[in-house]
C-alpha positions as CSV (number, residue, x, y, z in Angstrom):
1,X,-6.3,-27.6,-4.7
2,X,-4.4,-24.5,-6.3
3,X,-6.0,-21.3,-6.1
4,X,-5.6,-18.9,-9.1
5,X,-6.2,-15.6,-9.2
6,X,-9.2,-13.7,-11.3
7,X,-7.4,-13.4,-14.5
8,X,-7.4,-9.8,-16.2
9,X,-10.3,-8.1,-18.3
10,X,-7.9,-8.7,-21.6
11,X,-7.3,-12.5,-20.1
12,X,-11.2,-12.9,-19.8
13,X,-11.9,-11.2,-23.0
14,X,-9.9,-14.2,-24.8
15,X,-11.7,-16.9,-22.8
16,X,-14.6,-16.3,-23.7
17,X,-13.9,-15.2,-27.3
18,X,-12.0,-18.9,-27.3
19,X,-15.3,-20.3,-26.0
20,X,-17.6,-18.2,-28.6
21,X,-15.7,-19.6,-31.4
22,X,-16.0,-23.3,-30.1
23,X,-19.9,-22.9,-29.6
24,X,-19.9,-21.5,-33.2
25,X,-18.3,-24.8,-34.4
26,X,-14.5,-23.6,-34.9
27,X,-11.5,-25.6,-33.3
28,X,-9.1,-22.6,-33.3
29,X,-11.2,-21.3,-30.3
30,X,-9.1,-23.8,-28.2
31,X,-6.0,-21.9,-29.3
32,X,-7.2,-18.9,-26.9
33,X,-8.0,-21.5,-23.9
34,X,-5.6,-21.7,-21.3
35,X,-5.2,-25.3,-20.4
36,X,-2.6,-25.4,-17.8
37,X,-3.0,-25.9,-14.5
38,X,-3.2,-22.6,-13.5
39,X,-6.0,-21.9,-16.2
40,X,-7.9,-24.7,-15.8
41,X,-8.4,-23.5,-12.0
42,X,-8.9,-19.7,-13.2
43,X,-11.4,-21.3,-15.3
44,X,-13.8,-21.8,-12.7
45,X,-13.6,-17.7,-11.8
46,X,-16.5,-17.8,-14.9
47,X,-18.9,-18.6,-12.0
48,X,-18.1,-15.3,-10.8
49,X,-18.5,-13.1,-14.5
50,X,-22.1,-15.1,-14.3
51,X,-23.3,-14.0,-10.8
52,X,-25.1,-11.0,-12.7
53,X,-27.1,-13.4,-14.2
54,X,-27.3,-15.7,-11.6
55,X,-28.3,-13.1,-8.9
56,X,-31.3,-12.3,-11.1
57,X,-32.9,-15.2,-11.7
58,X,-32.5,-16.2,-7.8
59,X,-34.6,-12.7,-7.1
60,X,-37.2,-13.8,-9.7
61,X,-37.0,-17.5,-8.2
62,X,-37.4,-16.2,-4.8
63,X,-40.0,-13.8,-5.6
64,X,-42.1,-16.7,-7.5
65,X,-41.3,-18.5,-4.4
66,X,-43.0,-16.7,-1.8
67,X,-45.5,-15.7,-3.8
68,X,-46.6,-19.1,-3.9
69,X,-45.6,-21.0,-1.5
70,X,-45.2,-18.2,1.5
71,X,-44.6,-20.5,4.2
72,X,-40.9,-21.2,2.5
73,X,-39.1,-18.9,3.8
74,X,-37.9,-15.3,3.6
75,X,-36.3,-14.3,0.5
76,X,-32.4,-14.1,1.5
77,X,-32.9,-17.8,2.6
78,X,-34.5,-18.7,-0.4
79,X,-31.7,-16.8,-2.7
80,X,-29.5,-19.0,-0.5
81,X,-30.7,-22.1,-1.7
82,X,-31.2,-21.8,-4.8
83,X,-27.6,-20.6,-5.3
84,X,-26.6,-23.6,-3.6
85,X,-28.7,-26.0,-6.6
86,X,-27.2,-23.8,-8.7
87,X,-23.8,-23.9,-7.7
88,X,-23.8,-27.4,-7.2
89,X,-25.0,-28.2,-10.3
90,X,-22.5,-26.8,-12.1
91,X,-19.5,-27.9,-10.0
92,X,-20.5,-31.5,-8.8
93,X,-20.9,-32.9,-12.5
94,X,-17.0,-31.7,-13.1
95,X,-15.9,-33.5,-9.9
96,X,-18.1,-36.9,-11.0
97,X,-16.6,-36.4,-14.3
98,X,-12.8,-36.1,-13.1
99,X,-13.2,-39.7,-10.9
100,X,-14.6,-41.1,-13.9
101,X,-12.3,-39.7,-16.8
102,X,-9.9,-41.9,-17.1
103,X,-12.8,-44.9,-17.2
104,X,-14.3,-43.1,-20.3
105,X,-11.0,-42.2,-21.8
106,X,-11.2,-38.5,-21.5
107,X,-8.0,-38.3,-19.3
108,X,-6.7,-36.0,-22.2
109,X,-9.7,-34.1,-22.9
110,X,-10.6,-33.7,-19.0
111,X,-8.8,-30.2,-18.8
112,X,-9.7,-29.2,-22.0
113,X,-13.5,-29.8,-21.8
114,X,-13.5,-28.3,-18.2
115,X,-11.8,-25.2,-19.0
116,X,-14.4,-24.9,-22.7
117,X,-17.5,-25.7,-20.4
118,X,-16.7,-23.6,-17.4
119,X,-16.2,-20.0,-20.3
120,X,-19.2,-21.6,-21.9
121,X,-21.4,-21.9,-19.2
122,X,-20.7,-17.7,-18.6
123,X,-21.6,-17.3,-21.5
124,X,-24.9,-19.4,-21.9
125,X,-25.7,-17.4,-18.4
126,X,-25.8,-14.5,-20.3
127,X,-27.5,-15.3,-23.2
128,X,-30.3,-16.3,-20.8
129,X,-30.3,-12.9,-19.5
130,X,-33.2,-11.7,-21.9
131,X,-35.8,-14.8,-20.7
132,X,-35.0,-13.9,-16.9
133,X,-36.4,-10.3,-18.3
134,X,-39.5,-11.8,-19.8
135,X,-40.1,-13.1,-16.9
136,X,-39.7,-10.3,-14.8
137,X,-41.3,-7.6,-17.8
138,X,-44.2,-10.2,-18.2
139,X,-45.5,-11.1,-14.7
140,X,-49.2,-11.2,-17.0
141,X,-47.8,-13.6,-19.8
142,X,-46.4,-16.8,-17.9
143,X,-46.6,-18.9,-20.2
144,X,-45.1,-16.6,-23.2
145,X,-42.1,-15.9,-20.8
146,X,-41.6,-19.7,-20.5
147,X,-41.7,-20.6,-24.1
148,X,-39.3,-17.8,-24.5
149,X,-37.1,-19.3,-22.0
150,X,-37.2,-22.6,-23.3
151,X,-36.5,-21.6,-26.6
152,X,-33.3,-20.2,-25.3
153,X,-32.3,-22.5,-23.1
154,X,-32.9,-24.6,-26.4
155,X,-30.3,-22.5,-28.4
156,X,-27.9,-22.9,-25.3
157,X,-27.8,-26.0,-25.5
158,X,-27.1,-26.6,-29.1
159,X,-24.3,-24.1,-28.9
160,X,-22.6,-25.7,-26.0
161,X,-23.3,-29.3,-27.8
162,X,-21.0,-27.7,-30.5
163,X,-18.6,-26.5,-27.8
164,X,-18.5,-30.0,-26.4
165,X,-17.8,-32.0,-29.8
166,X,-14.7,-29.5,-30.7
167,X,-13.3,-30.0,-26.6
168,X,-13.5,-33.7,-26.7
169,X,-12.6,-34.2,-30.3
170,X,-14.6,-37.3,-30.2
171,X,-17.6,-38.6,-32.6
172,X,-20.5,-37.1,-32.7
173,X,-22.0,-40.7,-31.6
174,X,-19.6,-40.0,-28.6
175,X,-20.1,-36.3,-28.0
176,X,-24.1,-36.8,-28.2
177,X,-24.0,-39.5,-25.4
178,X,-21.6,-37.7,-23.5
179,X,-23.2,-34.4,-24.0
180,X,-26.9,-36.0,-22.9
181,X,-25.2,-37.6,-19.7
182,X,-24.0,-34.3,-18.4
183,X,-27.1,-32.8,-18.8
184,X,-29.5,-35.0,-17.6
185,X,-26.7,-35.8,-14.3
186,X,-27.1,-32.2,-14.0
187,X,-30.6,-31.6,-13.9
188,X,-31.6,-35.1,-12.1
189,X,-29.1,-33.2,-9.3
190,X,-30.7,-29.7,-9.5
191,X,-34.3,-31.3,-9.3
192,X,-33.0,-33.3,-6.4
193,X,-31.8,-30.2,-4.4
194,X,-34.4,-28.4,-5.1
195,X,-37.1,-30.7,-3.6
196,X,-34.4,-31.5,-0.3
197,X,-34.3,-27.8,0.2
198,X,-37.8,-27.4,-0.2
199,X,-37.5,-24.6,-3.4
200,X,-39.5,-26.8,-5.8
201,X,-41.5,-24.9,-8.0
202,X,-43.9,-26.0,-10.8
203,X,-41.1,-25.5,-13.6
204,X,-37.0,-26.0,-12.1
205,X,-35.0,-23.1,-12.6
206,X,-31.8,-23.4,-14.8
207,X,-28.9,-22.1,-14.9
208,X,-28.1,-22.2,-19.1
């Protein structure tokens, strides 16, 4: 495996601009991807422009946790965990997806839909930043801060649908499947680690 380094703020900047446009529908957004080998590798330093996010929503989680469910754990081991189901589920569906790429016929779009989704994912992160504050803001309104959420995570998703459809450059018949697949492989595997770990809460958490 080649390790890259953390690209610059201007490199960063353009990623995620590139990634922007593609969730907004426009195909010249893969002009400002880097798609070499070295990029597709730097891609995956977006994990690290989320961990603001991230870090958040694994207080809240672990705060939810032990408030109900005491006998869990203490908080760092619960932030532990649930960055691990995190983590994983945004890494292992890659891997899956790079042993079975040629199978689907992806093994030109592999690198470009990694490098899209990895910038996309920071951003979606980010965009879930103001229903990680309802939740925190709202500790009284539960349910408000969850429909919130949802209707977030909602808009995530349709944006990085559209992300999805201009990386693969594939039918919407195709990208729909495709798109559904990943998501569901990803949150089967979250809800799976969460319940092995023992961090299961009423609703999962997710990532965006």
């Amino acid at each position: 495996m080649t390790t890259s380094e953390m690209p610059d703020f201007d490199e960063i900047q353009q990623y995620l601009w590139g990634a922007w446009r593609m969730m907004n529908g426009h195909a010249d957004g893969l002009d400002q991807l880097d798609f070499s080998e070295d990029g597709f590798w730097q891609s995956f330093h977006a994990i690290t422009i989320s961990l603001p996010p991230l870090i958040l929503g694994w207080i809240i989680f672990a705060n939810d946790m032990i408030s109900l469910q005491p006998e869990t754990g203490n908080r760092f081991s619960i932030m532990g965990r649930v960055a691990f189901v995190d983590l994983a589920s945004w890494v292992v569906p890659l891997v899956v997806l790079a042993l079975s790429a040629k199978r689907l016929g992806l093994n030109k779009r592999f690198s470009p839909y990694v490098v899209a989704s990895n910038w996309g994912t920071a951003i979606g992160a980010w965009l879930m930043v103001p229903a990680t504050l309802a939740r925190l803001l709202l500790p009284g309104w539960p349910a408000l801060a969850t429909g919130f959420g949802l209707v977030l995570y909602g808009g995530v998703m349709y944006l990085t649908y559209r992300l999805t459809h201009v990386a693969l450059k594939k039918s919407h018949a195709y990208t729909a499947t495709f798109f559904v697949v990943m998501i569901v492989g990803s949150l089967f595997l979250m809800i799976l680690l969460q319940n092995v770990l023992g961090i299961s809460l009423p609703e999962p958490v997710m990532m965006g």
